[in-house]
N, C-alpha and C positions, 0 to 999 in steps of 0.2 A: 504494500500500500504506500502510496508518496504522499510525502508531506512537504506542504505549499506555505510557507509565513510569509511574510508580508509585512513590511514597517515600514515607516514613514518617515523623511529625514529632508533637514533643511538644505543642505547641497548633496551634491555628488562629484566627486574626481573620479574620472575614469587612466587611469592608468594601467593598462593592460598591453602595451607594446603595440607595434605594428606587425608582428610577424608571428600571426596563430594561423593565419587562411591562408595557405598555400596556392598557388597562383600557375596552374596548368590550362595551359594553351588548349584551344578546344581544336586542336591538327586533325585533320579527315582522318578516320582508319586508327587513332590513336584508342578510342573507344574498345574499338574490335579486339586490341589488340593486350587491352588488358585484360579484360574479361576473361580469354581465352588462357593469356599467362598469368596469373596471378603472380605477385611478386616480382615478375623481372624488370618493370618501371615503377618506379618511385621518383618522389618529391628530395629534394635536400634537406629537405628538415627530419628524413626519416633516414639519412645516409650516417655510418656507424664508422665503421673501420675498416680500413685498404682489404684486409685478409679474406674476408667472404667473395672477394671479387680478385680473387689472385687469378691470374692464368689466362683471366676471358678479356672479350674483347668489348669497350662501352661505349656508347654513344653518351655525351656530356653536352647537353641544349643549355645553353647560353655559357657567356664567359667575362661575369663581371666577378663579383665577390666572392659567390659563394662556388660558382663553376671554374674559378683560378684555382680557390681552394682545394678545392676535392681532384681536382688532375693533378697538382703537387704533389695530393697525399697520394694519388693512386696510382702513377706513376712507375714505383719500382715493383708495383703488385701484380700489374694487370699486362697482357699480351700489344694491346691495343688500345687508345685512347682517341674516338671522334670528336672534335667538338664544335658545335654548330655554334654559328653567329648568324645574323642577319642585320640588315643596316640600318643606323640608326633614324630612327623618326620620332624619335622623343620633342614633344616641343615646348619644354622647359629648360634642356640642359646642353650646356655647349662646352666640351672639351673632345681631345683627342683619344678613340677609340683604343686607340693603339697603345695608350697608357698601361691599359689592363692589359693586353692580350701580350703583352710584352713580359708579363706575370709569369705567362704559360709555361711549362716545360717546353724543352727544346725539339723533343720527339713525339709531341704530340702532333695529332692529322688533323688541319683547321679542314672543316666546310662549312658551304652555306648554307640560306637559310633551306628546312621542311618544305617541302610541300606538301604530302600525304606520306599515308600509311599504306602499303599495298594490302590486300585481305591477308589475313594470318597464314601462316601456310602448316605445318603436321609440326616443327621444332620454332623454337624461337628464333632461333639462331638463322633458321633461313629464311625468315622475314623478308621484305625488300621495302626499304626507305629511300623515299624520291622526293631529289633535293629541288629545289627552283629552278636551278638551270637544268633539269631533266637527267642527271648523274643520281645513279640507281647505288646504293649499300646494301651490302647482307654481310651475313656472317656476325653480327650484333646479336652479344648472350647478356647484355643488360642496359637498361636505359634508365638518367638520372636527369630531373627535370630542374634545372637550377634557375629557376626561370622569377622570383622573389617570391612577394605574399601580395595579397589585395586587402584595404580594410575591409574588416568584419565583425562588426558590434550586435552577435545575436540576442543580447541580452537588450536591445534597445530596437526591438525590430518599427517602431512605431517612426525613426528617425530615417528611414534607409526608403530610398524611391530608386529601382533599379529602372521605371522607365523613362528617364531622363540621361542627358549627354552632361558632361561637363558644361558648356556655355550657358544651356538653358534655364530659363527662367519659369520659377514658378507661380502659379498663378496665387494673388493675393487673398490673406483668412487661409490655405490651405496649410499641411505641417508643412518647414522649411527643412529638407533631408539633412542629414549629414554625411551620409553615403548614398551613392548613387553606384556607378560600375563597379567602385573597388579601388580605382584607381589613385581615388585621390580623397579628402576632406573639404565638408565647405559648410555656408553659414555657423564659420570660426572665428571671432574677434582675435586677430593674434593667433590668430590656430589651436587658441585657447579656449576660448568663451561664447557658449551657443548662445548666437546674439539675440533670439528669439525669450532667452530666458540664459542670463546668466549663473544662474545657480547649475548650470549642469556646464562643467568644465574638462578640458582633455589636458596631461602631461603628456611629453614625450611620444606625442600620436602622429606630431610634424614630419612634414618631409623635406630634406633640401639643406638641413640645418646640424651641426653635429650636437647631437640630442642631447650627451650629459650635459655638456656644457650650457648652452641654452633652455635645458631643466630647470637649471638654477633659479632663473629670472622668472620665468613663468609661475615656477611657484609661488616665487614671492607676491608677484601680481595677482594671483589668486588670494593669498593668505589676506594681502594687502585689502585689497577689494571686498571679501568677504566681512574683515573686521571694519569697514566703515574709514577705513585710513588713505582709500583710492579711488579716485571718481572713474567713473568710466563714462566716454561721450555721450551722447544724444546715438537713439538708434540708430538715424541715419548719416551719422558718420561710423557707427560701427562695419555695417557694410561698404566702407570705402579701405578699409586697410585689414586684407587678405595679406599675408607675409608669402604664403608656397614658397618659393626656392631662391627668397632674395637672401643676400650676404648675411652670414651669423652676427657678424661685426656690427655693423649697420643696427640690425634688430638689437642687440644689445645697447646700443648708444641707446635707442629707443625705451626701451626700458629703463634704462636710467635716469635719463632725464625726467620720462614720468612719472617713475616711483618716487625719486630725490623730492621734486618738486610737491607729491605729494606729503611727503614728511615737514618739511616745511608747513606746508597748511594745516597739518593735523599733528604735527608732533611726530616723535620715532626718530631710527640714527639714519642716517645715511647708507645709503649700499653703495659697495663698492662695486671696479668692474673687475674683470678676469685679473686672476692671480699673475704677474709676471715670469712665475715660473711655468707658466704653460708655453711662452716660447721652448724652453725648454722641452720641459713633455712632448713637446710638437714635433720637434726635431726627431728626439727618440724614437716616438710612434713612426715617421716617418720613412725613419732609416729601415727598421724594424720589415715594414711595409712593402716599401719600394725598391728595396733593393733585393737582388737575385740572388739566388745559391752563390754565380760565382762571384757577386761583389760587383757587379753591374748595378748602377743608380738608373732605374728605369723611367724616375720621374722626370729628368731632365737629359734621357741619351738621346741622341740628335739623329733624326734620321729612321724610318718602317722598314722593319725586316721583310725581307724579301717574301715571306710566304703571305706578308698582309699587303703588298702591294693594291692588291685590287681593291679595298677598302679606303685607300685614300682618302681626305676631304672628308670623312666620314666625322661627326662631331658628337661627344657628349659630354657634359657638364664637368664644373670642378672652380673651387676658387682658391680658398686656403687648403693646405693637406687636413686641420680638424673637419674639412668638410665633407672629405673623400668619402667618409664613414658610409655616411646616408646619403650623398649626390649620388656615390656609385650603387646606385643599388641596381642589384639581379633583373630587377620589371623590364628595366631599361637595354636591358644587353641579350635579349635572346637572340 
């Protein structure tokens, strides 16, 4: 028998991450093809350790974060490593592709983008994947979809309008979504504050921004605002300033200057901005990040390796390296 409670409370923070709905491509024949294997395609969120996949050969769809990841690890395990990319059409982010795939191991097989799944055939193995330019694959004994997450606030289904696009406008008196495709967050002050009703609040739900560190601020502006210590505009400037994938920087000064100013009018200390040893940190994480097994700095070597030639010109996002975190995310790079 289930039991249902029920309480009432004056706000709500939602902090639950971005990364619980796993974000599978709906590719023709992909369907068919699990059904019939159970197991041999999986998400990255369900990927464990190199040694289950020793010897075989994988296909790896996309290759930003989490698809650089996992051909690192799997690398000295596995026969054969595919990894699919397709170009970029992101239209938020603008940096060089080639950043990431520069990640890659050096003996992995780049290709392009899917185009379907052929019908399953009697082993997995003999499948046939067909790429865009009509270049056929088999011989794939496992497939890893590192493709990100989309939001997914099941716990708030009354917020989510999947039949709307990004630009579209809702009609007025109806609920204002917060999730539409997946893709993204909106009717967010600050990508914080459902403008409809501020008491229902998001941390670390942003994208475009490197999240701990921009945590910080947000919170406060919550804390701030809730105790009566921070005004917030008139509704309709709330819906004038959407952050999505502007500079962390920037939004910080922002916050500051808001919160500061608000301590002045109401009392409280001063906030500070970022710790100056985050230069520091930053460098670390960097190095840590961008550079190769053999000691190649990948963030700044001059010049696309010959197997990514044909990608060229090809752009995705990035500003400061604390950005990389979250601009580079997996959605982006299948």
């Amino acid at each position: 028998m289930s039991c249902h409670l029920s309480k009432t409370f004056d706000a709500v923070v939602v902090a639950t991450g971005r990364y619980n709905a796993p974000n599978v491509p709906n590719i023709s024949g992909i369907k068919d093809w699990n059904d019939r294997f159970p197991g041999h395609i999986i998400h990255s969120c369900q990927y464990r350790r190199p040694e289950s996949m020793a010897n075989k050969t994988v296909l790896v769809i996309g290759a930003a974060s989490s698809g650089g990841e996992i051909s690192r690890d799997l690398i000295t395990n596995v026969k054969t490593i595919y990894q699919s990319i397709r170009p970029q059409n992101a239209p938020l982010f603008i940096r060089q592709l080639e950043v990431f795939l520069r990640r890659l191991p050096k003996n992995v097989t780049l290709v392009g983008e899917i185009k379907r799944f052929h019908p399953p055939a009697s082993e997995f193995s003999q499948g046939q994947v067909e790429l865009m330019n009509g270049t056929i694959i088999t011989g794939i004994d496992q497939i890893i979809f590192t493709t990100g997450y989309r939001y997914n606030y099941p716990f708030l289904p009354q917020f989510r309008n999947s039949g709307i696009d990004m630009s579209e406008d809702v009609s007025y008196g109806a609920v204002q979504p917060i999730v539409t495709d997946g893709t993204h967050l909106r009717s967010l002050y600050l990508d914080v504050f459902y403008i409809p009703d501020p008491t229902l609040t998001f941390v670390n739900a942003n994208h475009g921004m490197q999240s701990f560190t921009y945590a910080e601020f947000t919170s406060l502006a919550v804390a701030k605002v809730w105790a009566g210590k921070a005004d917030l505009p008139l509704t309709s400037e709330l819906w004038r300033k959407f952050l999505g994938a502007e500079k962390t920087n920037q939004n910080i000064r922002f916050f500051l200057g808001w919160l500061n100013n608000a301590a002045v009018k109401y009392g409280g200390r001063q906030i500070d901005s970022l710790s100056k040893d985050v230069d520091q940190i930053s460098a670390t994480w960097t190095t840590a990040r961008f550079t190769r097994d053999d000691g190649v700095d990948i963030l700044n070597a001059a010049g696309i390796p010959s197997n990514l030639a044909q990608n060229k010109g090809i752009l995705e996002d990035g500003a400061t390296p604390w950005e990389l975190e979250s601009i580079f995310s997996d959605y982006w790079s299948l």
